[in-house]
GUPA-177646 format. One record per residue (C-alpha): x, y, z; residue number from 0. Coordinates in nm, 2 decimals. Layout:
# residues N
+--------+--------+--------+-----+
!   east !  north !     up !  nr !
+--------+--------+--------+-----+
!      X !      Y !      Z ! NUM !
...
+--------+--------+--------+-----+
//
This chain:
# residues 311
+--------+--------+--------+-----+
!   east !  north !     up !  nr !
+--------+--------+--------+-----+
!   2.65 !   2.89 !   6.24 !   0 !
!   2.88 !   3.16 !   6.32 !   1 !
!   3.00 !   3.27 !   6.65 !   2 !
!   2.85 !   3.57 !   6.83 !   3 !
!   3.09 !   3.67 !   7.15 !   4 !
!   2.82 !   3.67 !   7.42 !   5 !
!   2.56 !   3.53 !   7.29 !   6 !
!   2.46 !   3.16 !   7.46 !   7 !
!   2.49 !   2.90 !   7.27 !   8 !
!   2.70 !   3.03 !   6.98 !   9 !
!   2.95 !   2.73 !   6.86 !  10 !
!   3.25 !   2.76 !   6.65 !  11 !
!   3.19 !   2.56 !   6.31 !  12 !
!   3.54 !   2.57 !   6.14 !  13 !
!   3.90 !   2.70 !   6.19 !  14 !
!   3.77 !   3.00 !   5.97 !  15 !
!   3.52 !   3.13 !   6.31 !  16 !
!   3.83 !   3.02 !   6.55 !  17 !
!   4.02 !   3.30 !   6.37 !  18 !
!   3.78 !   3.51 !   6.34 !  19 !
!   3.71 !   3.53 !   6.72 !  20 !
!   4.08 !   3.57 !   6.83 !  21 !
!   4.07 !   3.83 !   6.59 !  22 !
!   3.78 !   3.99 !   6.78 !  23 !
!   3.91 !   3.93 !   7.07 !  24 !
!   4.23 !   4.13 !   7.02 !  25 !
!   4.04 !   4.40 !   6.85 !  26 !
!   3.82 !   4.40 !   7.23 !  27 !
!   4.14 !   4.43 !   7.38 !  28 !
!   4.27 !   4.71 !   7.19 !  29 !
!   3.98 !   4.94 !   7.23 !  30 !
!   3.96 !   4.88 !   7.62 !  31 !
!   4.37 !   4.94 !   7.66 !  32 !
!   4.27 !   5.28 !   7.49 !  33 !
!   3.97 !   5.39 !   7.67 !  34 !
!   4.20 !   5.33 !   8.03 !  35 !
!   3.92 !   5.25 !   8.26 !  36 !
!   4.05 !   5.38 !   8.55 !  37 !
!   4.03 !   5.72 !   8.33 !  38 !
!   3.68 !   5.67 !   8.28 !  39 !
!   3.61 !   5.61 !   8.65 !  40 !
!   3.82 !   5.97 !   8.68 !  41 !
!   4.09 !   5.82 !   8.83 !  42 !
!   4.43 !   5.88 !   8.73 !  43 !
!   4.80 !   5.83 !   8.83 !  44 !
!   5.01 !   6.09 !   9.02 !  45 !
!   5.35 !   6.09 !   9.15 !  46 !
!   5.34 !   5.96 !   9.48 !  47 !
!   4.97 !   5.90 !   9.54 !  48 !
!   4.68 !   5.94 !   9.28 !  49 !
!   4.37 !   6.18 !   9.17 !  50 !
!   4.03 !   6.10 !   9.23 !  51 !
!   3.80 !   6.29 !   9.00 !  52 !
!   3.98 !   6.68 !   9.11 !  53 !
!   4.04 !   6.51 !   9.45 !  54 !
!   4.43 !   6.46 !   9.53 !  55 !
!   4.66 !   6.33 !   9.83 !  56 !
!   4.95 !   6.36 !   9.66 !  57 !
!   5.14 !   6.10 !   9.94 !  58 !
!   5.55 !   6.13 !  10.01 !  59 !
!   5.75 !   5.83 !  10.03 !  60 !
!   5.70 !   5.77 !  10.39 !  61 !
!   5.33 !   5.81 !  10.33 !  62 !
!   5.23 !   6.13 !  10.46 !  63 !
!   5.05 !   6.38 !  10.25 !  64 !
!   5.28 !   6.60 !  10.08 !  65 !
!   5.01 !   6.82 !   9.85 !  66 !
!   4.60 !   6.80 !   9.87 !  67 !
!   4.32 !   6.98 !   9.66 !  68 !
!   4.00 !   6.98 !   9.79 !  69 !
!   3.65 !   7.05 !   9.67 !  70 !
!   3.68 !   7.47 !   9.57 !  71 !
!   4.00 !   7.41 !   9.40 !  72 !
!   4.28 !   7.50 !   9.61 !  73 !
!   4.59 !   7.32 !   9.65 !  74 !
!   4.74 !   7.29 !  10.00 !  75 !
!   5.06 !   7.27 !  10.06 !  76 !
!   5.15 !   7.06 !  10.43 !  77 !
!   5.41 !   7.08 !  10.67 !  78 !
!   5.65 !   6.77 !  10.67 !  79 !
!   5.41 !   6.54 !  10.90 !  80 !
!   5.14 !   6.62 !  10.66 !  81 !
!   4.88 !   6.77 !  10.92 !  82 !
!   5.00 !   7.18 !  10.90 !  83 !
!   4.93 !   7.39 !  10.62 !  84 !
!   5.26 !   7.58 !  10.49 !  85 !
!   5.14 !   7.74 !  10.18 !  86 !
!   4.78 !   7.73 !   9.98 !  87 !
!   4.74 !   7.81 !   9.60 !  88 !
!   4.39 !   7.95 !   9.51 !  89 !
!   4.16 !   8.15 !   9.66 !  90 !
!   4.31 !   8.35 !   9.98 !  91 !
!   4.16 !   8.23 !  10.34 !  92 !
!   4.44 !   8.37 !  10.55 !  93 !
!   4.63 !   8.64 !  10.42 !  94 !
!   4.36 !   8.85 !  10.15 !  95 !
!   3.98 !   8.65 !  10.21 !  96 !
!   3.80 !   8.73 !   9.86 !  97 !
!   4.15 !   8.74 !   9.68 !  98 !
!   4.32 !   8.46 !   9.45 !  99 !
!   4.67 !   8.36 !   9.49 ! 100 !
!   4.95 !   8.21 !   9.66 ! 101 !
!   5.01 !   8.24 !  10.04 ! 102 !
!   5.24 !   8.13 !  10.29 ! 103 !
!   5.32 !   8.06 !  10.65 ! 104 !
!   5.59 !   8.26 !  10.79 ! 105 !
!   5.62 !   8.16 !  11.14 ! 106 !
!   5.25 !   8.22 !  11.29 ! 107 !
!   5.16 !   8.44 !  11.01 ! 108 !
!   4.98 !   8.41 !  10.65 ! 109 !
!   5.16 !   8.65 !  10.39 ! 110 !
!   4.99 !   8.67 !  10.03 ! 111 !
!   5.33 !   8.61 !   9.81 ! 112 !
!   5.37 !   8.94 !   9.60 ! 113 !
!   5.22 !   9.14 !   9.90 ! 114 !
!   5.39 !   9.12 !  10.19 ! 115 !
!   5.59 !   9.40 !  10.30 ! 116 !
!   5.92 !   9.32 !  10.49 ! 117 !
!   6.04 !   9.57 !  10.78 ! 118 !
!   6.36 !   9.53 !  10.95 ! 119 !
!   6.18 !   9.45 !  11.27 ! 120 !
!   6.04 !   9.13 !  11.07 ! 121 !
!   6.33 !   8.99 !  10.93 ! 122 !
!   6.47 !   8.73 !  11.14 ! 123 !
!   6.75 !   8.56 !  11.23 ! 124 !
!   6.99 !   8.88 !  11.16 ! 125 !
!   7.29 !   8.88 !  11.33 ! 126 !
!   7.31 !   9.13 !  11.69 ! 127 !
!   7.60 !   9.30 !  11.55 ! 128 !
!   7.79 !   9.39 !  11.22 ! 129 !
!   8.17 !   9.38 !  11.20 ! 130 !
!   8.26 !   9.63 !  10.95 ! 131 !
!   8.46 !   9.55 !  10.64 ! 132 !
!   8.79 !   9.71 !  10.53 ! 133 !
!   8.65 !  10.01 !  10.33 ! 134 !
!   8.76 !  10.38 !  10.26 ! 135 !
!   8.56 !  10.70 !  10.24 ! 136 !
!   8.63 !  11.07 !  10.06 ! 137 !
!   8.56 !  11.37 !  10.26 ! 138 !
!   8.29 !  11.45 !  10.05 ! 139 !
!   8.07 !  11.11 !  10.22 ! 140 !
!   8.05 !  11.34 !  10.55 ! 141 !
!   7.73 !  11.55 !  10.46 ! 142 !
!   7.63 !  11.59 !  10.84 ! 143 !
!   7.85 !  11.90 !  10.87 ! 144 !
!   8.01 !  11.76 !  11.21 ! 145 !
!   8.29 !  11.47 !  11.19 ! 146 !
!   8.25 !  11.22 !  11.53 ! 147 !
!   8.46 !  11.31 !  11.75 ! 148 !
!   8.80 !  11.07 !  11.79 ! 149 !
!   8.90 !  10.85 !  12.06 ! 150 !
!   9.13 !  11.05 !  12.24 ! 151 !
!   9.10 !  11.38 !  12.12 ! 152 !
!   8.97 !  11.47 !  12.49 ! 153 !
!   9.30 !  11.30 !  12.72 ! 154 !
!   9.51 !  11.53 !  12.90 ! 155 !
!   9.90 !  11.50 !  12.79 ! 156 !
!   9.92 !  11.34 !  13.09 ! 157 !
!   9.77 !  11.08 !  13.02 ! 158 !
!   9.91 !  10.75 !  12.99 ! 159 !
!   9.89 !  10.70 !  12.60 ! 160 !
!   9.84 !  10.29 !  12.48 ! 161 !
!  10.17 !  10.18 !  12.28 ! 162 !
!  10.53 !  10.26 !  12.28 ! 163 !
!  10.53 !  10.60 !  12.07 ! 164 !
!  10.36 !  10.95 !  12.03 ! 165 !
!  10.37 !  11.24 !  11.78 ! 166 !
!  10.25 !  11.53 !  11.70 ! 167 !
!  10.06 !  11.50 !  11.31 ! 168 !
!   9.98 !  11.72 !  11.02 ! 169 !
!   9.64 !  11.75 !  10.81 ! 170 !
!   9.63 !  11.73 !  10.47 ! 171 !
!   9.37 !  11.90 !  10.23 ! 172 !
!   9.42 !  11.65 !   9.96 ! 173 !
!   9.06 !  11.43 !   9.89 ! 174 !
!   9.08 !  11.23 !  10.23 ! 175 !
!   9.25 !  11.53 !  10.45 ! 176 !
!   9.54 !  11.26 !  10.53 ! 177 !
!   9.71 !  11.29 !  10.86 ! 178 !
!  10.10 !  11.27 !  10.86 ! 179 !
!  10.37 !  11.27 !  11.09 ! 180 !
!  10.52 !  11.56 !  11.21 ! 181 !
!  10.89 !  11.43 !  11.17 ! 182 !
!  11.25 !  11.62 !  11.16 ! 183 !
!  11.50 !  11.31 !  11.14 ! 184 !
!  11.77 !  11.35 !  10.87 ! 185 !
!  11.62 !  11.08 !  10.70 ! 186 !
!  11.36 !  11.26 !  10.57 ! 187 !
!  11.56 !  11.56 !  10.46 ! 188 !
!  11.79 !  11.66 !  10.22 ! 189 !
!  12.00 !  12.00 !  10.09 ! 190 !
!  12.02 !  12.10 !  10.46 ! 191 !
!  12.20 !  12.42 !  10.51 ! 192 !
!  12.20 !  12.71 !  10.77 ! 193 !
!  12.00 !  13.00 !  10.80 ! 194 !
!  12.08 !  13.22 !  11.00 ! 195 !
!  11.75 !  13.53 !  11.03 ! 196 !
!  11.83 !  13.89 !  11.16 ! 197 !
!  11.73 !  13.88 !  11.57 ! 198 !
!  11.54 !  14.22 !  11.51 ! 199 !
!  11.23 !  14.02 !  11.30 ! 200 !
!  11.18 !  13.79 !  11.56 ! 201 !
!  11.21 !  14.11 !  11.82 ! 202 !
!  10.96 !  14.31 !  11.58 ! 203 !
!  10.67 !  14.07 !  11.67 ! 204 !
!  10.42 !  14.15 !  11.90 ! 205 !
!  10.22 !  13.94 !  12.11 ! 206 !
!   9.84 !  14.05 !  12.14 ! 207 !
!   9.50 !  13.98 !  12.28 ! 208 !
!   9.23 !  13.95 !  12.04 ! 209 !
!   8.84 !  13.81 !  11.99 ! 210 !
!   8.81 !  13.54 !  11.79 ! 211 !
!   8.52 !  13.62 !  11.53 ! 212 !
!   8.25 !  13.39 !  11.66 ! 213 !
!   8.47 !  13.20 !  11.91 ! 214 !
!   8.60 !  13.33 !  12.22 ! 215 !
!   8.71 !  13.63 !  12.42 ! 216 !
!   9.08 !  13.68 !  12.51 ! 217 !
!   9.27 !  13.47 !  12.28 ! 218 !
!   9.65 !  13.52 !  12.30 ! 219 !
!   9.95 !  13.49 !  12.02 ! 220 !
!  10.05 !  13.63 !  11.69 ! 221 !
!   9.88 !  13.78 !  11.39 ! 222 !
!   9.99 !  13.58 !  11.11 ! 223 !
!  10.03 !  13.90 !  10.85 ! 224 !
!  10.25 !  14.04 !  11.09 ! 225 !
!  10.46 !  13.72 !  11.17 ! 226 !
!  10.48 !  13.69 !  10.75 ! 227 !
!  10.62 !  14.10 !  10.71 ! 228 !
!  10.92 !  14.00 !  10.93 ! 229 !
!  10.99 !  13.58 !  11.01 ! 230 !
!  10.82 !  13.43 !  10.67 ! 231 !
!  10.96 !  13.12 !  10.77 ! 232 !
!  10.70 !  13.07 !  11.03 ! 233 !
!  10.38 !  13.10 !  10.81 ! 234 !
!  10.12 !  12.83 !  10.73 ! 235 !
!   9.88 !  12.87 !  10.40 ! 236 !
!   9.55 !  12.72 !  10.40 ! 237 !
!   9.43 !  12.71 !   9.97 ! 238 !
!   9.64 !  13.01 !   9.92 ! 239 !
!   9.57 !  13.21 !  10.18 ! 240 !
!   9.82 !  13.31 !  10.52 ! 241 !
!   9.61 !  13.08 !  10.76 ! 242 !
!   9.79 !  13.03 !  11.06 ! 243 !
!  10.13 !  13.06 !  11.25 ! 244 !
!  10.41 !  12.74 !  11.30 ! 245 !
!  10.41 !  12.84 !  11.70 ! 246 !
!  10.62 !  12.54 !  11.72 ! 247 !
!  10.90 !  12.69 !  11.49 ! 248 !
!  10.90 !  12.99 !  11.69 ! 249 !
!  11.15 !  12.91 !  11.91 ! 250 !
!  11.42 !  12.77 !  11.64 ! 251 !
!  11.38 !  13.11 !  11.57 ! 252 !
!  11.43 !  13.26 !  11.88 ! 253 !
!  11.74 !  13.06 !  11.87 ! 254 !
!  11.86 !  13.36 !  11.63 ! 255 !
!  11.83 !  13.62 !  11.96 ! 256 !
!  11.96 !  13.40 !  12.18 ! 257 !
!  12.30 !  13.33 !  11.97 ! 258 !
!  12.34 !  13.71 !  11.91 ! 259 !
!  12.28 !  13.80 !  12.29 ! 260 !
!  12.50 !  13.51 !  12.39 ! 261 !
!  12.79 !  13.65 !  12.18 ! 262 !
!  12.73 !  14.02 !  12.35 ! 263 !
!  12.71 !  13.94 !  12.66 ! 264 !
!  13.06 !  13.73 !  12.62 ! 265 !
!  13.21 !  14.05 !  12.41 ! 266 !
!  13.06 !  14.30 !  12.72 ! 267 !
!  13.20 !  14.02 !  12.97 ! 268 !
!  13.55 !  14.07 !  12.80 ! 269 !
!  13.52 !  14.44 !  12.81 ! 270 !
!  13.44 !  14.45 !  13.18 ! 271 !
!  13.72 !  14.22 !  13.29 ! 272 !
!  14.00 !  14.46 !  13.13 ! 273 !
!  13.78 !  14.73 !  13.30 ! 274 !
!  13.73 !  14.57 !  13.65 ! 275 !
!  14.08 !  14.33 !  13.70 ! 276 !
!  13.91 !  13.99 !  13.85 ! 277 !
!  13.58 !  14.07 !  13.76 ! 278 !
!  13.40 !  13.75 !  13.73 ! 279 !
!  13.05 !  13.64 !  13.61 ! 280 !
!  12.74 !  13.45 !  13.82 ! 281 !
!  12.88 !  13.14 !  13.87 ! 282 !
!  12.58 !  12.91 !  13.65 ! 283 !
!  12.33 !  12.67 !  13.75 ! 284 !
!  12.50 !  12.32 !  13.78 ! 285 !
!  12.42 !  12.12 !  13.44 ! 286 !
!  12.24 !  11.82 !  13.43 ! 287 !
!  12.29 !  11.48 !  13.28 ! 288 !
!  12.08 !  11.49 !  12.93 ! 289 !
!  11.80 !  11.23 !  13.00 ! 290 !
!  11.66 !  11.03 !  12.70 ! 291 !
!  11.33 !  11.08 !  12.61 ! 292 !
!  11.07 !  10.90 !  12.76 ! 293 !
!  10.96 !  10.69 !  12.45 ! 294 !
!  11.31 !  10.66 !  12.37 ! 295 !
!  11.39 !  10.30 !  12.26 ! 296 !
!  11.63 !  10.05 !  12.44 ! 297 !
!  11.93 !  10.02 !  12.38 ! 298 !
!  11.93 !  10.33 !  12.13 ! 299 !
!  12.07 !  10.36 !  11.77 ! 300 !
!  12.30 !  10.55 !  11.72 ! 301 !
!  12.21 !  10.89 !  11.55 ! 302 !
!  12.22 !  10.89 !  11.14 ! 303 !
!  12.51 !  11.13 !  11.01 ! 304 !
!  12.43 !  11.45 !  10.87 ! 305 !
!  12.62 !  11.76 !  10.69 ! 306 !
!  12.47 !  12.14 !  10.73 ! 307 !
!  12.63 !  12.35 !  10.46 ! 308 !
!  12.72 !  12.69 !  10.49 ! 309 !
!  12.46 !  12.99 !  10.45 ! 310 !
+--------+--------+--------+-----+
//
């Protein structure tokens, strides 16, 4: 009689059924590996933890739960004890109600991911203040109309200036209106000759009182045509146009009258003494010391060498 697996009483007659039921019984085996019955119970293996038929606890290694679905489908994301809620994928509680998506916890608050809108008042952890880097800027940046107003700009000369020099600057109109030093050493010249001017231009100016168009009343000094007619020398232009007068140059050319009326009154002088016999002159104010500048360095250098050639 041949053998039936689970029925009582079967016996194995001959080698022949021996083989024939290890056979079957591999062929048993093969078909329950393949049908998995864990999978057929609906439970299957996850990383970490495993899934019960849509149920997860996905567990980390120290055993708290890292990621669990529940019954509607959504996947919650938890904080690192496993108790808190950081983030939830499925339909919106928090952030939208009625809306599908992803949502997270920022601080106390749930923000839908692809929603939220950030203000500077909500971003945090930004830094109190912000040290500037080195950059540049063209005049053109200032669209304001104004320029703030530099430090300084408001001190009386008497003032006690920081660090150990001062001077006077120029302004550029090139693309960044660049200041400059306003310098005369030898250093920065060359081809220096005299120039001697005729007294009488400096003489022909005349000093006036005048309105400035929409500034103020009672301005006094120099019309710049009429300084150009007669001491050129003393002009600035502004993009081609006479713009202003070099009031500091004014007196190198006063310089001119002074040397001329020096040299009459010491020709008149002369004439008088063979006039008057021991006619003298005011005796003149005793001279004083020359006194270094106040920003002069010590000990100084000594002065560069220079030639002035003939007018």
């Amino acid at each position: 009689m041949a053998w039936q697996p689970g029925l009582p009483g079967s016996q194995v007659s001959n080698d022949g059924d021996l083989m024939r039921m290890i056979q079957d019984l591999q062929r048993q085996g093969r078909e329950n590996a393949a049908a998995n019955i864990f999978t057929t119970m609906g439970i299957t293996p996850k990383p970490g933890g495993i899934d019960v038929a849509g149920f997860v606890d996905s567990l980390r290694i120290d055993g708290t739960v890292g990621v669990s679905m529940d019954a509607t489908g959504v996947f919650v994301v938890m904080d690192a004890t496993g108790t808190t809620p950081v983030a939830r994928f499925g339909p919106l509680d928090n952030s939208n109600p009625g809306q599908y998506g992803v949502e997270v916890l920022v601080g106390s608050t749930w923000v839908q991911i692809g929603a939220q809108t950030t203000t500077w008042a909500t971003v945090s952890g930004k830094p109190t203040t912000f040290p500037p880097s080195a950059h540049t800027h063209v005049g053109a940046d200032i669209t304001s109309g104004t320029v703030p107003q530099s430090d300084g700009s408001q001190y009386g000369w008497t003032n006690n200036v920081a660090g150990t020099t001062q001077y006077a600057v120029w302004v550029g109109n090139d693309g960044g209106f660049h200041f400059g030093r306003n310098v005369s050493s030898i250093r920065y010249k060359e081809n220096v000759r005299s120039h001697f001017t005729d007294p009488a231009n400096v003489l022909a100016l005349t000093p006036v009182l005048y309105d400035k168009i929409a500034g103020g009343p009672n301005e006094y000094g120099l019309i710049a045509e009429q300084v150009a007619e007669h001491c050129p020398e003393l002009i600035s232009w502004f993009e081609g146009n006479i713009d202003s007068v070099r009031y500091d140059l004014l007196s190198v050319q006063l310089l001119n009258v002074v040397k001329q009326q020096d040299a009459q009154i010491q020709a008149l002088t002369a004439a008088v003494q063979t006039l008057i016999p021991g006619f003298t002159l005011p005796a003149a104010s005793p001279a004083a010391a020359n006194v270094a500048a106040s920003m002069a360095p010590t000990p100084q250098p000594a002065p560069l060498a220079y030639t002035i050639q003939a007018q």
